[in-house]
C-alpha positions in Angstrom: 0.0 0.0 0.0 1.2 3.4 -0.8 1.5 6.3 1.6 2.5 9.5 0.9 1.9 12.7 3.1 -1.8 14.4 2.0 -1.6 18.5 2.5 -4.3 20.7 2.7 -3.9 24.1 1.5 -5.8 27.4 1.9 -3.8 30.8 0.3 -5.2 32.9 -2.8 -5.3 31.5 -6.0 -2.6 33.4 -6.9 0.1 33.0 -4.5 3.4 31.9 -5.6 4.0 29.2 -3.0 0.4 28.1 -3.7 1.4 27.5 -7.3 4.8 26.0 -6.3 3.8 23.3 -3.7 1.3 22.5 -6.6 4.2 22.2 -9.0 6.2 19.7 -6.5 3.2 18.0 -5.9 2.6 16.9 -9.4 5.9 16.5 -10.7 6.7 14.0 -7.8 9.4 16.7 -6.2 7.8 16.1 -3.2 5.5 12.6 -1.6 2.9 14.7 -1.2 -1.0 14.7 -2.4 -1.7 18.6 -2.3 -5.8 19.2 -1.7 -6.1 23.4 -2.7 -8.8 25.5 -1.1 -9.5 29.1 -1.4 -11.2 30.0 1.9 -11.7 29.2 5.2 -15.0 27.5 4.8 -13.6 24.9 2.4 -11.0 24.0 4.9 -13.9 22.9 7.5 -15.9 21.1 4.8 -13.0 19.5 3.9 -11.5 18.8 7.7 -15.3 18.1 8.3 -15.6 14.6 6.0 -13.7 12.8 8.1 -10.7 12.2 5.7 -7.6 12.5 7.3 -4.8 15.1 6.4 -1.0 14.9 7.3 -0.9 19.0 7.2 -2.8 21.4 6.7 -0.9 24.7 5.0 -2.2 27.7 5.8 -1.8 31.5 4.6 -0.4 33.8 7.4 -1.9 36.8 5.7 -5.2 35.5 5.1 -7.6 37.6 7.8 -9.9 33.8 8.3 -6.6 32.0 9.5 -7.0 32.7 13.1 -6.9 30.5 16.7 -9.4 28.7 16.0 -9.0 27.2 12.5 -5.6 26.2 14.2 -7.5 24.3 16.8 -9.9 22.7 14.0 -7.0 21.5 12.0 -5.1 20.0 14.9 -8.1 18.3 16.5 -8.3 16.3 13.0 -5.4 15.3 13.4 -2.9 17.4 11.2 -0.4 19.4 11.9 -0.3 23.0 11.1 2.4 25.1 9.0 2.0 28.8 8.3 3.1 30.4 5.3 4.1 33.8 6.8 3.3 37.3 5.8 6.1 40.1 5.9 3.1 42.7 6.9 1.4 40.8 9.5 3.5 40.0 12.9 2.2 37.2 14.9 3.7 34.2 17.0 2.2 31.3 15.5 3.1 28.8 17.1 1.3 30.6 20.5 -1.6 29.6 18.6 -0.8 26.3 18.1 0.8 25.9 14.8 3.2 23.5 14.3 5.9 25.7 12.6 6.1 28.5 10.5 7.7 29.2 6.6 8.8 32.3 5.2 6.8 32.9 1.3 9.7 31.7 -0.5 10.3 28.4 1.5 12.5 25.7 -0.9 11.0 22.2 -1.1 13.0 20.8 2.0 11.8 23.1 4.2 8.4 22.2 3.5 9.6 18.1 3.4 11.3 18.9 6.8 8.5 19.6 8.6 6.5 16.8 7.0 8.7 14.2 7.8 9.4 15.4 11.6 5.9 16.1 12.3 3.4 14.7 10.2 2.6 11.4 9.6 2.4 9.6 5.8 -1.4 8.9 5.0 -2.2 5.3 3.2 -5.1 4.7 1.4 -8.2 3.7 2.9 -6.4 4.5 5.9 -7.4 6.9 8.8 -5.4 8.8 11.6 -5.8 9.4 15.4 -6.4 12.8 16.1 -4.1 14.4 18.5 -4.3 16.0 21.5 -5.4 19.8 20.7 -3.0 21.0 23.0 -6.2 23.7 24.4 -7.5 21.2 26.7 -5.3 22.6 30.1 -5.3 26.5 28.3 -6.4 28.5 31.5 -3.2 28.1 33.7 -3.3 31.1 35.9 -3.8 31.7 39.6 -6.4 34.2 39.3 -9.5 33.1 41.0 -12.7 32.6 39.1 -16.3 32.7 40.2 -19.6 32.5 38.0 -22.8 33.9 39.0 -26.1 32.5 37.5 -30.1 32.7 38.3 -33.4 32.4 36.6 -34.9 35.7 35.2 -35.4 38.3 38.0 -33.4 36.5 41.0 -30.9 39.4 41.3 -27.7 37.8 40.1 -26.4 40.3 38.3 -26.9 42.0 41.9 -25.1 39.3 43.5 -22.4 39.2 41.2 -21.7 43.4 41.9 -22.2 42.7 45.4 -19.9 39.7 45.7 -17.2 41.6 43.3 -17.6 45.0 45.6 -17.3 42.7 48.7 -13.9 41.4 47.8 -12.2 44.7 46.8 -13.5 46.5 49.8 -11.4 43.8 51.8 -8.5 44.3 49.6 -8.4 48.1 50.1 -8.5 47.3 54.3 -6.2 44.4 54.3 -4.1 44.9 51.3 -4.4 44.3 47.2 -2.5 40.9 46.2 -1.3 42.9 43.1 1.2 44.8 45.1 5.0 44.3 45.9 4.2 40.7 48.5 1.1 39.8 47.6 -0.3 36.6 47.8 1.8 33.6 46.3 0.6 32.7 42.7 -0.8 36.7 42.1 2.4 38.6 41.6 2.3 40.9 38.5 -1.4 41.3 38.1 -2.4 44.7 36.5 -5.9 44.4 39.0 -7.6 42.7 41.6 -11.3 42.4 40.8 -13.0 42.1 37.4 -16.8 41.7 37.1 -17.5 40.3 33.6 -21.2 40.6 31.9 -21.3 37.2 30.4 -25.1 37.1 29.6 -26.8 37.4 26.2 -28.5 40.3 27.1 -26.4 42.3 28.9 -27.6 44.7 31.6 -23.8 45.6 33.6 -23.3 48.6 31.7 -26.8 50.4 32.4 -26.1 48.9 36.3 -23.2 51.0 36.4 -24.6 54.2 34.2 -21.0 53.6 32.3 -22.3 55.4 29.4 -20.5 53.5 26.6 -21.5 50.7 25.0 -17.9 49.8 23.9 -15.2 48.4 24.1 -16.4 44.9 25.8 -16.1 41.1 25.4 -16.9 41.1 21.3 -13.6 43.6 21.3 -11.5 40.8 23.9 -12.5 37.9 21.9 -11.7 39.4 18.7 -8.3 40.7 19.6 -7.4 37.2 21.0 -8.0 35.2 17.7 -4.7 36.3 16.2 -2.4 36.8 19.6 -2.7 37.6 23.6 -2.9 41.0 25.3 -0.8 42.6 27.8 -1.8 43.9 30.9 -2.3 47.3 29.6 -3.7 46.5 26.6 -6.7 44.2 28.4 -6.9 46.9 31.1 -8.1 49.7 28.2 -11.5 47.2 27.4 -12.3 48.0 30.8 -13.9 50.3 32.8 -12.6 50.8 36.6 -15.6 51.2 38.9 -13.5 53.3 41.2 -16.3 53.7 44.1 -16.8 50.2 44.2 -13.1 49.1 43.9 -13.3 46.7 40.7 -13.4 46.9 36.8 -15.8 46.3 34.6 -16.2 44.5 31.3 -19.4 45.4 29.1 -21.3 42.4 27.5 -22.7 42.0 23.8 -23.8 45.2 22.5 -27.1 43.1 21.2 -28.0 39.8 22.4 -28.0 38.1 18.5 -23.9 39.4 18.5 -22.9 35.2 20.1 -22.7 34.6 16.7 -19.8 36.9 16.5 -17.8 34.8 19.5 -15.1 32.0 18.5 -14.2 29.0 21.1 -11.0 29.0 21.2 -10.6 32.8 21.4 -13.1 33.3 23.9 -11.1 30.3 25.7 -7.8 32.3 25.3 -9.4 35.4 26.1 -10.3 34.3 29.6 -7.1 33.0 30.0 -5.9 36.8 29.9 -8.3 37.6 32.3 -7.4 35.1 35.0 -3.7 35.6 34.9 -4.2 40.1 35.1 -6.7 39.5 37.8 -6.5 37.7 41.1 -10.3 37.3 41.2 -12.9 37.2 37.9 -16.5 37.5 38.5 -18.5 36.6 35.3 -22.4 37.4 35.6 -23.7 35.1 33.2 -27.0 33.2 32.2 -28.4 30.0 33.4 -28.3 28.3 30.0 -25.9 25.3 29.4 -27.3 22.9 26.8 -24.2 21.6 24.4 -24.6 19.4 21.2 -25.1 16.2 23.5 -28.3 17.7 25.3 -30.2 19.5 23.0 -29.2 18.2 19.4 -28.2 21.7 18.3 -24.3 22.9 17.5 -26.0 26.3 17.1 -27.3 26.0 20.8 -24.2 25.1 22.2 -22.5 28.1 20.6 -25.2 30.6 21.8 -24.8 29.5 25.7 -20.5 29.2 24.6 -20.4 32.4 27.5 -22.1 30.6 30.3 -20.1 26.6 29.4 -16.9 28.8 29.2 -17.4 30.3 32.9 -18.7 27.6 34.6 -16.0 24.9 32.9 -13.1 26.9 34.4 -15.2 28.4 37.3 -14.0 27.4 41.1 -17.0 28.7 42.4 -20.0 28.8 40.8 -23.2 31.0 42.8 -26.7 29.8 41.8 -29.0 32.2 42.8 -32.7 32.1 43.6 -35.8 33.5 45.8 -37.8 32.2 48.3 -41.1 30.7 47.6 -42.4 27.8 45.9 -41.5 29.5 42.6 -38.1 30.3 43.2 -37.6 27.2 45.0 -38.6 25.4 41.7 -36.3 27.6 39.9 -33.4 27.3 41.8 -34.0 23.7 42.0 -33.9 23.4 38.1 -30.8 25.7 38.2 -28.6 23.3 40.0 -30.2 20.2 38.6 -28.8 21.6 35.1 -24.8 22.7 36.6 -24.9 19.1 37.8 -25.9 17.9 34.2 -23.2 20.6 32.7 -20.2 18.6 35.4 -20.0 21.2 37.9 -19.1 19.8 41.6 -22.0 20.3 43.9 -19.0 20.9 46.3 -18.1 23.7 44.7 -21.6 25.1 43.9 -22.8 27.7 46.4 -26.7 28.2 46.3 -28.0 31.6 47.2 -31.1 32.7 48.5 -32.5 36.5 47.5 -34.3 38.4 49.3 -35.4 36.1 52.7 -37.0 37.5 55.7 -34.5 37.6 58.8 -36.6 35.3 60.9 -34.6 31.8 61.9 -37.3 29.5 61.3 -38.3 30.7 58.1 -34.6 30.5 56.9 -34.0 27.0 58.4 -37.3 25.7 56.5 -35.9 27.4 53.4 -33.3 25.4 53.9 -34.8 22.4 54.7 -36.9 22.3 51.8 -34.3 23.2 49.3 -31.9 20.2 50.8 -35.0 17.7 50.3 -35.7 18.9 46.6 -31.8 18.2 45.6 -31.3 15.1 47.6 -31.4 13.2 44.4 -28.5 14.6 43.1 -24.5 13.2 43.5 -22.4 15.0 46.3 -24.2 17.9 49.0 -23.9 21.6 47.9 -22.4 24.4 49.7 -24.2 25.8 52.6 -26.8 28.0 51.5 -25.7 31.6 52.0 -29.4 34.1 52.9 -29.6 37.4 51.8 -31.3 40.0 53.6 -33.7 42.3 51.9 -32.4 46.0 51.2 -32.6 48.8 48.6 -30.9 47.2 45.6 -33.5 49.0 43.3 -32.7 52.3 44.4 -29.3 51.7 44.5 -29.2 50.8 40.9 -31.4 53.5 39.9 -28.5 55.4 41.6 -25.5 54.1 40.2 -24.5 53.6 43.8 -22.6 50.7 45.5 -24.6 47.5 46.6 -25.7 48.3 50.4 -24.3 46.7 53.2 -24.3 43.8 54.4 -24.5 41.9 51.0 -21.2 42.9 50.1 -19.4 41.5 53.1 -22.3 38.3 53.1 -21.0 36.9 49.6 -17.6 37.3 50.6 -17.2 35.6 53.7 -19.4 32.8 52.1 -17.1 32.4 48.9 -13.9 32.6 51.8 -15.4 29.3 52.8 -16.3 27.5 49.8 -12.5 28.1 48.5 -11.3 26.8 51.8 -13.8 23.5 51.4 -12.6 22.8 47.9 -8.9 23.5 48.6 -8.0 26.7 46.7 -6.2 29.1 48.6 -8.7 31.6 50.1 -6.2 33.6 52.6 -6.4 36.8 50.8 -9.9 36.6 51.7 -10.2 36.5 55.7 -13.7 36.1 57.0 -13.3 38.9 59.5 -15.4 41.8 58.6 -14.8 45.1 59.3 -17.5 46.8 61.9 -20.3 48.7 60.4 -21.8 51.8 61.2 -25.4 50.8 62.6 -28.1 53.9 62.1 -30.8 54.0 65.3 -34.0 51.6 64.2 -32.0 50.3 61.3 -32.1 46.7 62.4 -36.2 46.4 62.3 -38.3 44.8 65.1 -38.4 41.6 66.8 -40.4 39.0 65.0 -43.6 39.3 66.7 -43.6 42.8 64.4 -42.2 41.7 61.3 -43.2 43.4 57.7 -45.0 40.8 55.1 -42.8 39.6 52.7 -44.8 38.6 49.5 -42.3 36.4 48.3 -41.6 34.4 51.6 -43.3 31.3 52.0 -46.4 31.2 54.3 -45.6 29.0 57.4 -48.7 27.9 59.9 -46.6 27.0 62.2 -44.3 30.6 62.3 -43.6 32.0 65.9 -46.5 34.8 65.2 -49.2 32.2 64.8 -52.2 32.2 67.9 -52.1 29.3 69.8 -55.8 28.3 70.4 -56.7 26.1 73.3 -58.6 23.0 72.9 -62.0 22.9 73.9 
């Protein structure tokens, strides 16, 4: 049986090595079948139907030949040469080419890197793809927490809250970022990032930041050809300096997925966790890939939320009291469980619950019984009080106290449970400040809560004598 190497090229039709690797090809120069294409999309067809490739050439000038047509041709098993331009400057083989060739490479050059690299292709025959090499991308020490809910639970609210509580302790205790630090965060341009990871973003109009640009579509785009330094990723965000983090703005309009690559995204949050020691993405509580719902073009449209909670340590799940929210939160972390997130390191919230200790331990009850079925217990349930979030955001002001310094002493615990290092974050609070009838009434006078449960058996029920 014969076997010769089988390359796939992609370069305009009228570029010289084009023409020459044809040349070789036919005249026998070279052991090579040469398969020509002319854009990006033939390269996928072709890499698509499952016949295997020894390389696949690309055109370093071509604007389509980016990370993650790299990542296509390596997970089909080829390796990847690029044919370099003199006016474009990029490190190829950071994006996972295999080697690079100036335009007017000889014949051994190309033969080279065939016979090192590839592997000879017999017909009939098929290869073993290899190892994309993107599997273990995200290798920083930053930190990384996702927040999701059903519609109207308050996470993006928990996710400011939880991002404002962790930078207030930094600027008591210390920022990581500086000269010591923490182990594992020396050279970070920030501390805190909140990301707006949802289709419909809302973070921007939180904040009153007035722009709707740059945001993630500008990250993600700038990573499919390279990385950023810490200056460049720190000018696609805004610094929220009376709440102590930055900010990353969303999609501009929800339909803009379509414009979001994998592998860039992927590198893209790489940047993010190695400039910041902690990452908070806001993001939606959809997760459906291929394998659940039958649909590549659902998996890409949740690609924000899969991303987040894949490389998340934490992820919060937030939902209200109430049969309702009960339900919904019980769907929520039914699905993350589905998606392969650790219960351990899933930390369900509760938003807004009345203060009273037996309403809160029967929250808590009930919400344990409805997830029983599932592998592995959750994080303790964190409860947050009710206060003037609305106004506040109507405001552009800070989250009010105490959610801030709630979420972060919960998320100090659940990084100590699962065995990340959580010392930069010490549960000790700093004292507050309490205002004279602040604290409300004993529970004999507590307001009604329309979204608490109603409980028969509550400590302001009569007690009637029997007869």
């Amino acid at each position: 049986m014969t076997e010769r190497f089988v390359v796939l090229g992609l370069a305009q039709p009228r570029a010289a090595w084009f023409a020459a690797v044809s040349r070789w090809a036919t005249s026998g120069a070279l052991p090579i079948e040469f398969v020509k294409a002319v854009s990006a999309e033939e390269v996928r067809v072709s890499l698509a139907q499952g016949r295997p490739f020894s390389a696949v050439v690309l055109d370093g000038g071509s604007h389509s030949v980016d990370r993650d047509l790299v990542d296509l041709a390596r997970s089909a098993g080829s390796i990847v040469i690029v044919v370099t331009d003199p006016r474009i400057v990029r490190d190829w083989t950071a994006l996972g080419a295999t080697g690079a060739l100036e335009p007017d490479f000889r014949r051994e050059e190309l033969l080279d890197l065939l016979v090192t690299h590839g592997r000879m292709v017999g017909h009939g025959t098929g290869l073993d793809a290899e190892a994309s090499g993107f599997d273990d991308l995200l290798g920083g020490a930053g930190t990384v927490v996702a927040v999701c809910g059903p519609g109207g639970t308050g996470a993006s609210t928990v996710a400011m809250a939880l991002a404002q509580g962790v930078a207030a302790h930094w600027r008591r205790h210390g920022d990581p970022s500086s000269s010591d630090g923490v182990p594992g965060h020396r050279g970070r341009a920030g501390s805190v990032l909140l990301v707006d990871g949802c289709r419909r973003a809302q973070l921007g109009m939180l904040h009153d930041t007035g722009d709707l640009v740059p945001g993630i579509q500008e990250l993600v785009d700038a990573h499919r050809h390279g990385r950023l330094g810490a200056d460049e990723l720190r000018a696609l965000t805004f610094p929220m300096e009376g709440r102590g983090y930055d900010l990353l703005l969303g999609l501009r309009r929800p339909r803009y997925w379509t414009t979001l690559r994998r592998r860039a995204h992927e590198a893209a949050l790489d940047g993010l966790r190695r400039h910041w020691a902690l990452v908070v993405h806001d993001i939606d509580g959809d997760f459906e890939d291929e394998a659940i719902s039958g649909s590549i073009d659902v998996e890409e449209r949740n690609l924000m939320s899969r991303m987040a909670i894949r490389h998340a340590d934490v992820v919060v799940a937030v939902g209200r009291p109430g049969v309702q929210g009960l339900h919904g939160l019980t769907g929520l972390l039914h699905d993350l469980v589905e998606a392969g997130v650790d219960p351990g390191r899933t930390m369900p919230v509760l938003n807004p619950v009345p203060r009273a200790p037996k309403t809160r331990a029967v929250l808590g009850r009930a919400l344990d019984e409805l997830v029983r079925d599932l592998v592995g217990p959750f994080a303790p349930t964190v409860f947050l009080p009710r206060r003037p979030v609305d106004q506040a955001a109507r405001d552009a002001t800070p989250v009010p106290g105490p959610l801030p310094a709630i979420l972060a002493r919960a998320l100090t615990a659940v990084l100590a449970r699962v065995d990340r290092r959580a010392d930069w974050l010490e549960p000790e609070v700093a004292p507050q400040l309490v205002a004279p009838g602040s604290l409300g009434s004993w529970f004999d006078d507590l307001p009604e809560f329309p979204d608490a449960p109603d409980f028969p058996d509550a400590p302001d029920a009569p007690d009637f004598p029997e007869e």
